[in-house]
ZAMARGU-4260 file (C-alpha; in steps of 0.2 Angstrom, whole numbers, plus 5000, padded with zeros to 4 digits):
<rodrens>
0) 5000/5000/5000 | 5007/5017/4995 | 5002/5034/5001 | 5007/5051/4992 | 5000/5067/4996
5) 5002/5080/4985 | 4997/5097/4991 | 4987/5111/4978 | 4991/5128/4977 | 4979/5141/4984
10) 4972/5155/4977 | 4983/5173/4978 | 4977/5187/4989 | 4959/5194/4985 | 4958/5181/4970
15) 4937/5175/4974 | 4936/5185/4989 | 4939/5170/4999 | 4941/5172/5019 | 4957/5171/5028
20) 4954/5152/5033 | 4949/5147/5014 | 4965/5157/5010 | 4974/5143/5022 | 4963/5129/5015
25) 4975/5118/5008 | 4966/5101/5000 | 4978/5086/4998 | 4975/5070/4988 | 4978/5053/4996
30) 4981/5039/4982 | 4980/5021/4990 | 4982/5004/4978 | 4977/4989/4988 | 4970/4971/4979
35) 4952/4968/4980 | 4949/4949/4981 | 4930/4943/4973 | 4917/4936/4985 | 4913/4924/4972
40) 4918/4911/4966 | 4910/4907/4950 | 4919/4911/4934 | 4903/4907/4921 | 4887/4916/4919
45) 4874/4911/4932 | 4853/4912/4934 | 4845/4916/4949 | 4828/4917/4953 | 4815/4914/4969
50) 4805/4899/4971 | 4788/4904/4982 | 4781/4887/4981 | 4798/4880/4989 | 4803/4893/5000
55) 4819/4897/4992 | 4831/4905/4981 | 4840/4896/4969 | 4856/4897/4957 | 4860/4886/4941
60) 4873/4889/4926 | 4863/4895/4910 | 4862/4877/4903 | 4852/4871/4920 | 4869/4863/4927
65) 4879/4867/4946 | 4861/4870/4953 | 4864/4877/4971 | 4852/4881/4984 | 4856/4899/4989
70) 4843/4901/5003 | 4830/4891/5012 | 4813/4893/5021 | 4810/4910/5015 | 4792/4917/5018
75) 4786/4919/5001 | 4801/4925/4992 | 4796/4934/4977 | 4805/4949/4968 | 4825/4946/4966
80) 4839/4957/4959 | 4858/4955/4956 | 4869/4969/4961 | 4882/4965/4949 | 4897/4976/4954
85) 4898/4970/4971 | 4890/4951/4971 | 4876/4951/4981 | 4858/4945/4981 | 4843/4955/4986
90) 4826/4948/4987 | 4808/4951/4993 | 4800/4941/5005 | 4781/4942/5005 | 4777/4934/5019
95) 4785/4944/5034 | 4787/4959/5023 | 4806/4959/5022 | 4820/4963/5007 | 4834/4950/5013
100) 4852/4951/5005 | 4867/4939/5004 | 4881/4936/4995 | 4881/4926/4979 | 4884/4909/4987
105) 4869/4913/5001 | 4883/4916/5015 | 4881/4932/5023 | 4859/4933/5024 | 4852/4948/5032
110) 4837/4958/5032 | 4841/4973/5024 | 4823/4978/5025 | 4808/4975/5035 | 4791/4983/5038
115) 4787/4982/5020 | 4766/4979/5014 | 4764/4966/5004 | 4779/4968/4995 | 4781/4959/4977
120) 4793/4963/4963 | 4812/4971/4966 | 4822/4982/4953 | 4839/4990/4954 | 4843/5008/4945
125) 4863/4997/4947 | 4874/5015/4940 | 4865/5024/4958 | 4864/5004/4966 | 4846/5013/4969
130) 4833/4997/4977 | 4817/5002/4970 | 4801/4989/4975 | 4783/4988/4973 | 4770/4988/4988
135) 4756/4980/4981 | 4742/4981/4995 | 4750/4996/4999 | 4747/5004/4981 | 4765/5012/4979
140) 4783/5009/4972 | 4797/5015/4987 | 4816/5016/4984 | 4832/5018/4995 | 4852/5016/4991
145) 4858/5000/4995 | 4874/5009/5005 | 4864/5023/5011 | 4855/5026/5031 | 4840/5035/5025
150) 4824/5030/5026 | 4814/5023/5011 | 4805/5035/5003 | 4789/5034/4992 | 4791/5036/4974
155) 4773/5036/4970 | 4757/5031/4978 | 4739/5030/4974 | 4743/5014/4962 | 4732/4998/4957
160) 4739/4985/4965 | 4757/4987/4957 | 4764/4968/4953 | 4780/4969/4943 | 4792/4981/4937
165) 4807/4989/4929 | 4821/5004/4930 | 4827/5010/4913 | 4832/5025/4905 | 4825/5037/4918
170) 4808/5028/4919 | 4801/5016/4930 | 4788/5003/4922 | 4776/4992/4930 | 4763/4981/4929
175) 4747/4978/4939 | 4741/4961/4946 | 4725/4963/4939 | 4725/4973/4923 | 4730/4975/4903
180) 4742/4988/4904 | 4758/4992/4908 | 4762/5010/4914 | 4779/5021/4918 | 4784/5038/4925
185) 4798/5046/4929 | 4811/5043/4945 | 4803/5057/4952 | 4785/5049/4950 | 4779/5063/4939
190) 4773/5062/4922 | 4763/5043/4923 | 4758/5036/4909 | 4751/5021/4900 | 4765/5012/4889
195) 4756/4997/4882 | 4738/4992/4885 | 4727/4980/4876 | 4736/4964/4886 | 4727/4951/4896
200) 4737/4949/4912 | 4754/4956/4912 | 4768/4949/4924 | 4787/4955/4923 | 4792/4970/4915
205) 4809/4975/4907 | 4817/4986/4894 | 4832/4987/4885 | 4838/5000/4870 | 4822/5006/4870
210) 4812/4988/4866 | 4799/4984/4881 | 4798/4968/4884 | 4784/4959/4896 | 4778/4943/4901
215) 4759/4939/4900 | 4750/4928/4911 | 4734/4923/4903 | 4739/4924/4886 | 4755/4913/4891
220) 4767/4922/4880 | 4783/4933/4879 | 4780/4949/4868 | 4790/4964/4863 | 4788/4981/4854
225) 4796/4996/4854 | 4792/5007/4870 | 4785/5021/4859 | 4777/5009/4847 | 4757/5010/4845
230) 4753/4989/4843 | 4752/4975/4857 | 4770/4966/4853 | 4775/4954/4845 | 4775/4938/4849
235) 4791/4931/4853 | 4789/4915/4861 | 4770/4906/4865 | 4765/4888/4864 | 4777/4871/4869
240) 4769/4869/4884 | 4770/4885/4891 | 4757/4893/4904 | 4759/4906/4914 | 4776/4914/4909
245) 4779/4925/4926 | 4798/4933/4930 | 4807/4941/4915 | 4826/4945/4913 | 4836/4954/4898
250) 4854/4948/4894 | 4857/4961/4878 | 4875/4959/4878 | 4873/4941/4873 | 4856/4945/4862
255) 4846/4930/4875 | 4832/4932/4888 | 4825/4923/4903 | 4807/4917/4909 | 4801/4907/4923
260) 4785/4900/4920 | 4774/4895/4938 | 4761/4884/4931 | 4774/4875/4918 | 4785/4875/4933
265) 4799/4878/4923 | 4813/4890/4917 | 4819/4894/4899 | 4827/4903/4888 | 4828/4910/4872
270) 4833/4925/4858 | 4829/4943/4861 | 4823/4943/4844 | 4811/4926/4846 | 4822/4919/4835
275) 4828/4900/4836 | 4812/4896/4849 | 4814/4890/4868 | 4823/4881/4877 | 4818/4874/4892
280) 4833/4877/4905 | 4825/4866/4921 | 4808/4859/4923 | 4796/4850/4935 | 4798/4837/4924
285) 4817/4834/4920 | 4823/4840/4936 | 4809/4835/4949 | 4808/4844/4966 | 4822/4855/4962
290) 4808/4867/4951 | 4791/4871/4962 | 4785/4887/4958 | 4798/4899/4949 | 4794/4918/4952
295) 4807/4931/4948 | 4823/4929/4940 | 4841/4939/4936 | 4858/4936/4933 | 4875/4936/4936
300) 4889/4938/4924 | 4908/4943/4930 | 4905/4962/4929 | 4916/4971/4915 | 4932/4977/4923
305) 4932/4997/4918 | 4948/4999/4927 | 4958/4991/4913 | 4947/4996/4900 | 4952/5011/4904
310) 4969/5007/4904 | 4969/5002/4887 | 4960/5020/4881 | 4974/5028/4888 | 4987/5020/4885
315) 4994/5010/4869 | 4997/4989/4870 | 5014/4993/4869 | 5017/5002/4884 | 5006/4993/4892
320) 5017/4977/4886 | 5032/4986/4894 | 5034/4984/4912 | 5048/4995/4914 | 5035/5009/4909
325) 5022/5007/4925 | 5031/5018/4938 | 5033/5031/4921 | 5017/5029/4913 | 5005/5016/4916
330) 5006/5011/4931 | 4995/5017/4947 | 5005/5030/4955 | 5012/5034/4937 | 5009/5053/4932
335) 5012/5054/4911 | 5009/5071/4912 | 5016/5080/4925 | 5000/5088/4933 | 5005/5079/4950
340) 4988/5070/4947 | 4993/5051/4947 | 4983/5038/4938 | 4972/5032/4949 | 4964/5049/4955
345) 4962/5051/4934 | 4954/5040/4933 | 4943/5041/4948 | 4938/5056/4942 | 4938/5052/4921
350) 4953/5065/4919 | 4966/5062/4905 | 4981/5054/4912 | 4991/5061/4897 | 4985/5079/4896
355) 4990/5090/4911 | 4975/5098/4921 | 4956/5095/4921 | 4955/5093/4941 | 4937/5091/4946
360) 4935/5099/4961 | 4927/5116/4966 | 4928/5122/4983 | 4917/5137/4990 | 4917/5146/5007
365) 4903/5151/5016 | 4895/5153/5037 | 4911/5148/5044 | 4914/5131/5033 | 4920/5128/5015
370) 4910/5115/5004 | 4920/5103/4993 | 4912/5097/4978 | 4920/5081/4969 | 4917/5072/4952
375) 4917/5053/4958 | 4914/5038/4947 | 4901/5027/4952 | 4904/5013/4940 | 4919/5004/4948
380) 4913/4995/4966 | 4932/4993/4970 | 4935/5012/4972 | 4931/5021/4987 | 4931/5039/4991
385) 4933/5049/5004 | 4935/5068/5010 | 4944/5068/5027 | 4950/5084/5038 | 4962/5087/5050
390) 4970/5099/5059 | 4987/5093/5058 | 4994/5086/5042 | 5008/5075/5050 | 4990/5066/5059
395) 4988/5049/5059 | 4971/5047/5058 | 4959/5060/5047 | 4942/5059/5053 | 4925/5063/5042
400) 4914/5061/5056 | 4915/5082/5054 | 4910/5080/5035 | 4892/5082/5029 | 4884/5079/5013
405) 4875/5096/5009 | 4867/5095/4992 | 4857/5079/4983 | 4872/5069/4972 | 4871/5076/4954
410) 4873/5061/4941 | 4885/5070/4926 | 4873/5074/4913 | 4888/5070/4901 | 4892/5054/4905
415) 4881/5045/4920 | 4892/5035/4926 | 4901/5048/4937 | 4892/5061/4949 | 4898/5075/4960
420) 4896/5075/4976 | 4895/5090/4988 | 4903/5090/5008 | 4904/5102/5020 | 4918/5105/5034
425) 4921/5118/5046 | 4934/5130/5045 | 4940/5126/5063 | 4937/5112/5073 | 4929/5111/5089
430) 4943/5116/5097 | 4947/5132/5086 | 4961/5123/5075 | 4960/5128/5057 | 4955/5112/5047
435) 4966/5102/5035 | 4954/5093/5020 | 4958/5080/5006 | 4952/5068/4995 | 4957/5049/4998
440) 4954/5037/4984 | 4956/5019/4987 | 4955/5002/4976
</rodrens>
């Protein structure tokens, strides 16, 4: 682990009309490298989805093989999402009213959430790891962060009996248990709207490159049209057996989707387009007590790793190729071009490593404390940021227990996989020392 502060220059006297203690404000960047080891183990691809007729959560390889129980005697599990980036599980529980989470090999099971009304279907907004769930009884779809303290907070009330639903593009979707539509708004819970109506009993919802996709209970068929299309979908898989197609998951990058059915008591799979038919992944049938009454369904694929992609933006294969180049170049604590910015706090914040400048911080000063407002990328779970003060730069420890987030995180309209984030500290501590404050950045 190596640790490098490098200290910014300040502005010059009466440049911003800053007070005497933001002319003293000196903000420091703390780089730290460490390994980040997986939690799971599986290399492959891998289904998950909720059993409510068995009482648990279950995980197989995309061909139906390596079938693994992840949970057992769960009270109605229902809804199920994936959080991709950091390998763990969050489901619904109907029956006590509960969102439960675990790692990806069911080690680890906690109830992340209880209190709930009848909760049913789970979705994931995964750039903001935002949990957002429908209440049916209740009549209203409630969000929180996953690594946030707040309370959950109604998105939007007043609702039919909401069953499934979906985050895309800004837009919630959802069915209702009891309808022919399938409705949306926006994250806010303004601007509702009917998408698709004309349906005989809609189950699971999702979207993907502006193509709505759906299950439908009582027509026993997986459909698809464009979201601002006019028509009731095409077709995409019906017949074989199939009868009451229910939990719905999109795999774009590999062109395939996924549907349990709980009156075939099976799960299948099959082309985004409908092309090539369905197969049948597990069944009642072929694998006997293993398949009771499939619900919802997601998946798990090793997440892409956007460090190195990076990486190879920024640098070319060749130096890349030449180790002599990583404490020069490539490497971590490497700073190509001079700006005493090293890598990893570029690419935290989606700098250039090879153009000098671009620092994306803003700092104001106002009511005896400064605010410090800092682009973050949100699309790597192995970094972690920090703003720490102290008032004493040789200190040991920095604390950000006197640090407060001031202003709702602002997604980068640009590119949404960064947002800034605004904290505040105080000039002075509680024992009138003037206050040191940097930026640590760890992976």
């Amino acid at each position: 682990m190596r640790w490098i502060l490098r200290p910014l220059g300040l502005p010059e006297e009466g440049g911003g009309g800053l007070s005497g203690f933001m002319k003293e404000l000196k903000i420091l960047f703390l780089y730290v490298f460490c390994g980040m080891s997986p939690l799971w183990g599986q290399d492959g691809p891998r289904l998950f989805w909720t059993d409510k007729d068995a009482s648990t959560v279950e995980s197989w390889d995309l061909d139906g093989g390596n079938r693994e129980t992840i949970a057992n005697g769960q009270a109605d599990p229902r809804g199920i999402v994936v959080d991709r980036e950091f390998d763990l599980l969050f489901w619904v529980t109907r029956g006590d009213g509960s969102i439960r989470t675990s790692n990806l090999n069911g080690s680890g099971q906690a109830v992340f959430l209880n209190g709930l009304n009848s909760p049913a279907d789970l979705a994931m907004d995964r750039v903001g790891r935002v949990l957002y769930w429908v209440e049916e009884d209740a009549g209203r779809i409630r969000r929180k962060t996953v690594d946030g303290d707040e309370t959950p907070t109604d998105v939007i009330s007043g609702l039919n009996d909401p069953y499934y639903l979906a985050v895309d593009g800004g837009f919630i979707y959802w069915s209702e248990f009891d309808n022919t539509v399938i409705r949306r708004c926006t994250l806010d819970g303004l601007n509702q709207e009917v998408v698709v109506s004309g349906l005989f009993q809609v189950r699971d919802v999702e979207v993907a490159d502006g193509v709505i996709y759906w299950c439908d209970r009582d027509s026993s068929d997986v459909r698809s049209r464009a979201v601002d299309g006019m028509e009731s979908g095409e077709v995409l898989f019906s017949g074989g057996g199939m009868e009451r197609p229910h939990g719905l998951v999109l795999d774009p990058e590999e062109g395939q989707l996924y549907w349990t059915d709980t009156r075939a008591k099976r799960v299948s799979s099959g082309a985004m387009d409908g092309s090539g038919g369905e197969t049948i992944i597990v069944s009642r049938v072929l694998d006997g007590d293993w398949v009771n009454g499939p619900w919802a369904i997601d998946f798990w694929r090793a997440p892409v790793d956007v460090f190195q992609e990076w990486r190879e933006e920024n640098f070319t294969s060749e130096e890349l190729a030449d180790a002599g180049l990583e404490m020069s170049v490539w490497g971590n604590s490497a700073d190509p071009d001079g700006d005493g910015r090293e890598n990893l706090m570029e690419y935290a914040q989606g700098t250039d490593p090879k153009v000098s400048g671009g620092m994306l911080i803003e700092t104001a000063a106002s009511e005896g404390k400064f605010q410090v407002k800092v682009r973050m990328r949100k699309n790597d779970g192995a970094l972690q940021y920090a703003v720490e003060s102290s008032p004493d730069l040789s200190a040991a420890v920095w604390q950000t227990d006197e640090l407060m987030e001031v202003l709702p995180r602002e997604v980068d309209e640009d590119d949404p996989s960064f947002e800034y984030v605004t904290v505040e500290v105080p000039f002075t501590d509680v024992n009138g020392a003037r206050l040191f404050a940097r930026l640590r950045v760890e992976r």
